[in-house]
C-alpha positions in Angstrom: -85.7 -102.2 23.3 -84.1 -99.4 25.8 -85.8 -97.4 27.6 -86.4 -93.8 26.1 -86.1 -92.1 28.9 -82.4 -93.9 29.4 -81.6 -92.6 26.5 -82.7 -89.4 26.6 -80.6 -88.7 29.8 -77.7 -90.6 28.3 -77.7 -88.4 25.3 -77.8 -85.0 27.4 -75.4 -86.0 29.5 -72.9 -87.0 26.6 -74.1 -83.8 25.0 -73.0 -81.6 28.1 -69.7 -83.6 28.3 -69.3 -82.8 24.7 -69.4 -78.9 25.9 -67.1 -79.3 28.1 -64.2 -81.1 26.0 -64.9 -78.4 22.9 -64.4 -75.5 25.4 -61.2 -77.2 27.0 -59.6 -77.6 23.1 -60.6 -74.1 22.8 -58.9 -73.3 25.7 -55.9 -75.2 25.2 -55.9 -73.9 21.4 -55.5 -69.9 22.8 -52.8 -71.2 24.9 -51.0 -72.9 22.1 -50.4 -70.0 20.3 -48.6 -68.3 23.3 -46.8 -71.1 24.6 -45.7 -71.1 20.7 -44.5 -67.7 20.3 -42.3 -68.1 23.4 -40.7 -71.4 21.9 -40.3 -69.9 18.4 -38.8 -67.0 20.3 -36.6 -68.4 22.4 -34.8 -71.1 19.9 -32.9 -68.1 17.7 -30.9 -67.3 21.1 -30.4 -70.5 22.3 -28.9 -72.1 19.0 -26.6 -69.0 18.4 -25.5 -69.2 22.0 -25.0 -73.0 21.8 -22.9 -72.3 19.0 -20.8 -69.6 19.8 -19.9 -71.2 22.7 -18.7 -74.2 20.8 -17.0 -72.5 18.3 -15.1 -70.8 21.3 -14.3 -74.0 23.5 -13.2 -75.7 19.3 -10.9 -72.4 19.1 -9.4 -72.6 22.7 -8.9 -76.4 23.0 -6.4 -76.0 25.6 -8.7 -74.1 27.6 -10.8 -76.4 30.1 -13.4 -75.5 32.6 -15.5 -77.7 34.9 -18.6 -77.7 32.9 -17.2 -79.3 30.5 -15.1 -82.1 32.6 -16.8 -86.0 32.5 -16.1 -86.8 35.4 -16.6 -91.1 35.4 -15.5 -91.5 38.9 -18.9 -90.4 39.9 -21.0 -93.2 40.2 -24.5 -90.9 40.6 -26.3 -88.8 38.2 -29.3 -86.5 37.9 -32.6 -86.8 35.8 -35.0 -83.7 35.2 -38.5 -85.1 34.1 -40.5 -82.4 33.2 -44.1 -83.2 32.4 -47.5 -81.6 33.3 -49.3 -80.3 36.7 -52.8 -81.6 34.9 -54.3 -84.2 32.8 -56.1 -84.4 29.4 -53.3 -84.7 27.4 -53.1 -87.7 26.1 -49.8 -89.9 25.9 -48.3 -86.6 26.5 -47.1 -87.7 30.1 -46.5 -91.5 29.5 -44.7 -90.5 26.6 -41.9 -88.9 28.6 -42.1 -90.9 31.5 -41.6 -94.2 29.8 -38.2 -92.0 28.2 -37.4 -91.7 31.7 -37.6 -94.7 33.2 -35.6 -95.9 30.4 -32.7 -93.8 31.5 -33.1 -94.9 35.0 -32.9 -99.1 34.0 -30.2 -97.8 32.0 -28.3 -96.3 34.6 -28.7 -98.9 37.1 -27.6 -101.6 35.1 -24.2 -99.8 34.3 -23.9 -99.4 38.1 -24.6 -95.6 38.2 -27.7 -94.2 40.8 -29.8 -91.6 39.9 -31.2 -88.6 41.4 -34.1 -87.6 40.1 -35.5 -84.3 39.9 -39.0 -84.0 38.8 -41.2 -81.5 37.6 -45.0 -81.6 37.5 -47.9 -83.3 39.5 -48.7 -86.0 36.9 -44.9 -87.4 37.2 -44.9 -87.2 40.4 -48.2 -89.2 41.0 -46.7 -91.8 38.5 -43.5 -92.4 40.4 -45.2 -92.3 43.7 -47.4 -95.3 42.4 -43.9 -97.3 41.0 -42.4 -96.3 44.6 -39.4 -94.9 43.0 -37.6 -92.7 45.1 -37.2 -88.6 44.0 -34.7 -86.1 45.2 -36.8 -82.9 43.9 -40.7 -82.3 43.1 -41.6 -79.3 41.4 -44.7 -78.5 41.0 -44.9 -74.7 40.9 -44.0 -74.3 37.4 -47.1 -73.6 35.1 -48.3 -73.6 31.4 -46.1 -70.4 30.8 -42.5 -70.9 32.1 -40.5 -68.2 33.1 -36.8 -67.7 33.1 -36.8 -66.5 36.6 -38.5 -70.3 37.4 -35.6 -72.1 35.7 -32.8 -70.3 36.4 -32.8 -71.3 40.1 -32.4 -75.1 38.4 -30.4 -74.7 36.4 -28.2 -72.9 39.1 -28.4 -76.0 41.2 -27.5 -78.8 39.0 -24.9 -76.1 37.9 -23.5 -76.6 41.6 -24.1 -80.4 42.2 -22.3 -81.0 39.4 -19.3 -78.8 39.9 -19.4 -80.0 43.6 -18.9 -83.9 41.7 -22.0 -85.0 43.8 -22.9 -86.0 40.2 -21.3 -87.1 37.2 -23.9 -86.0 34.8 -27.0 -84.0 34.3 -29.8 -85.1 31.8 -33.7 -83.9 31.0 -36.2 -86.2 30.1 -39.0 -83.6 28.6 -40.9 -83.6 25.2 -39.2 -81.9 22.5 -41.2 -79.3 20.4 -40.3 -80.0 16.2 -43.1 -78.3 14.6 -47.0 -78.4 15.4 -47.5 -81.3 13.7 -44.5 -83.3 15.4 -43.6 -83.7 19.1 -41.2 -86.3 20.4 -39.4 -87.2 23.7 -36.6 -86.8 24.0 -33.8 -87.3 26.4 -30.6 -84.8 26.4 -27.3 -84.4 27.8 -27.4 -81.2 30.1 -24.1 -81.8 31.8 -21.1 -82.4 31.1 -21.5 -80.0 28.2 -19.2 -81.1 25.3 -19.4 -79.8 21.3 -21.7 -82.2 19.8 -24.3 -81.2 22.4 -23.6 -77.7 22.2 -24.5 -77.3 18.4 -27.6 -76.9 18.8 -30.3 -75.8 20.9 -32.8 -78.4 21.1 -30.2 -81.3 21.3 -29.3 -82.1 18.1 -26.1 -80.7 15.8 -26.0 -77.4 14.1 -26.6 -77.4 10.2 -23.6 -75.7 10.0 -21.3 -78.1 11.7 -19.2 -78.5 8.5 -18.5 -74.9 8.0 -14.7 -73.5 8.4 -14.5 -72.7 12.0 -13.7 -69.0 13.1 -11.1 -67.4 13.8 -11.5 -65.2 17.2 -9.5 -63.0 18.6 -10.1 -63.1 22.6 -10.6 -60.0 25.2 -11.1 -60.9 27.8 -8.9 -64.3 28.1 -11.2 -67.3 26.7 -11.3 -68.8 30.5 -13.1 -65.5 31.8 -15.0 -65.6 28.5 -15.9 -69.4 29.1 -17.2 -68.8 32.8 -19.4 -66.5 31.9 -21.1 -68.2 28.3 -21.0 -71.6 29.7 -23.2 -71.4 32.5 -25.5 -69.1 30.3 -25.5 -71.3 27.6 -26.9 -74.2 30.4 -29.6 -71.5 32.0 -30.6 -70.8 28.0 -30.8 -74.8 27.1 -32.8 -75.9 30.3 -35.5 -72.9 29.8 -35.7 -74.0 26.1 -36.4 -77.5 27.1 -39.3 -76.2 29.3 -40.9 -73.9 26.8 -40.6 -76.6 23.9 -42.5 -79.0 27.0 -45.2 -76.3 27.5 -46.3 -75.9 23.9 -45.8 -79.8 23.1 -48.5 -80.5 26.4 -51.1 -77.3 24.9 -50.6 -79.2 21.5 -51.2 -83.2 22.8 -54.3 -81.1 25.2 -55.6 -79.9 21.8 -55.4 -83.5 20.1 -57.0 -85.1 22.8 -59.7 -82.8 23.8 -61.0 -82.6 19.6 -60.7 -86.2 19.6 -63.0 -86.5 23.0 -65.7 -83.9 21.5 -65.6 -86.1 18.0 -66.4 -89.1 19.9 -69.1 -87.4 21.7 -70.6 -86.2 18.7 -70.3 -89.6 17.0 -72.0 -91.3 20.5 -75.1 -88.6 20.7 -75.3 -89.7 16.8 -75.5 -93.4 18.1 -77.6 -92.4 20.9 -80.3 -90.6 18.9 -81.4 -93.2 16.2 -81.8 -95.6 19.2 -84.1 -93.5 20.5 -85.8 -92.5 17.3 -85.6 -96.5 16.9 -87.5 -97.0 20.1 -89.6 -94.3 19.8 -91.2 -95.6 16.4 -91.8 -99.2 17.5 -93.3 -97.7 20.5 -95.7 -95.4 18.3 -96.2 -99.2 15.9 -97.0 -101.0 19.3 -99.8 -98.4 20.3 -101.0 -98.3 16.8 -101.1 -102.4 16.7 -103.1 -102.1 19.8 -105.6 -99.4 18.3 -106.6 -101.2 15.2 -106.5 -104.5 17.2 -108.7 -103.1 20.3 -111.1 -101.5 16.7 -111.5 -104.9 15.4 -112.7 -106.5 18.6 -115.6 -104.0 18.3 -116.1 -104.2 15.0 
């Protein structure tokens, strides 16, 4: 039979472990809701953006600008990973990273090296233990994105791309459906083309099959174009990163309530093998008693 004073210290530790876990999914629940707003905030402006821009580039087909030229001559493209600076988050971080490294045997096998770019401790860590090489590490990015953060990305694969040090620009990140539903997801950043542009979270506008507008242009679409384009890009990359902050407070929440039940369920276990020991203790002394009584007797 254990020892009951094992136990005991076995079930206050799991107790105070318990504590902790409850307040980190209370933590992580407060900063859910934010992280939340800003998503649900964001997504209006970059889906209307997304699709003016293809209705524009649909109604000036002759019109062509560099953001949206594949270039297949370049042999190298660019990955942004974006996962978290911390841990506790379940498959949160394997999740995308798995997406990732997908993209990267993909690449490789058609011939095309990849510069990758990522963003947050955990990745990092990971690839460091795969010894795969990284162009970028970002790690100064928190729970609560801001535009200002991104826009200096953005601005840089913007370049590279233009520059035809790469061929293509893609984000590996965790896309944010609904509270209930997360899922990686990997999206085309550059060369921006229609079907991309849809939508702002990667997939096609609902209202792909409506007649398409008629616009009349001042200034001249190209001027229009050079200006909505490389908005459109800033927009798309901050939505990915918002929709990654409230997917990782979400998978925090999941994992932390999940720890605490576990805990409650293992001081549960821990107790009635006490209580267990503690009565064939109180049996054995009582055995003893009437056994030392009889003797006498």
């Amino acid at each position: 039979m254990a020892n009951r004073r094992v136990l005991i210290k076995r079930r206050k530790a799991v107790r105070n472990i318990r504590k902790i876990t409850r307040t980190m999914q209370l933590i992580a629940t407060a900063r859910f809701q934010a992280a939340f707003n800003r998503a649900v905030a964001a997504r209006p402006y970059t889906e209307r953006i997304a699709k003016l821009v293809s209705d524009l580039s649909g109604a000036t087909g002759e019109v062509e600008h560099p953001l949206m030229r594949a270039r297949e001559d370049v042999k190298r493209s660019a990955l942004l990973v974006i996962t978290s600076n911390r841990g506790l988050c379940g498959g949160y971080n394997a999740n995308v990273l798995r997406t990732a490294v997908a993209r990267l045997d993909e690449s490789k096998a058609a011939g095309v090296e990849t510069d990758v770019h990522m963003v947050g401790k955990k990745g990092i860590n990971y690839f460091r233990f795969l010894r795969r090489p990284m162009a970028e590490r970002i790690t100064t990015i928190g729970d609560a994105p801001k535009f200002e953060q991104v826009e200096p990305i953005a601005a840089a694969m913007m370049d590279r791309f233009e520059g035809g040090q790469v061929g293509s620009v893609h984000v590996a990140y965790m896309r944010f459906i609904s509270a209930g539903q997360q899922r990686p997801a990997l999206i085309q950043l550059l060369p921006m083309v229609r079907e991309v542009v849809k939508g702002g979270d990667g997939e096609p506008d609902a209202g792909a099959g409506e007649p398409a507008t008629a616009y009349e242009f001042s200034p001249p679409p190209r001027e229009l174009l050079d200006e909505l384009l490389p908005a459109t890009v800033r927009v798309r990359l901050f939505q990915c990163f918002v929709d990654a902050a409230v997917s990782e407070q979400i998978a925090r929440m999941v994992a932390m309530k999940a720890a605490t039940d576990a805990a409650g369920d293992m001081i549960t276990s821990l107790t009635r093998r006490y209580n267990r020991a503690r009565q064939t203790h109180i049996t054995m002394e009582l055995l003893d008693i009437v056994g030392g009584a009889n003797a006498i007797a």
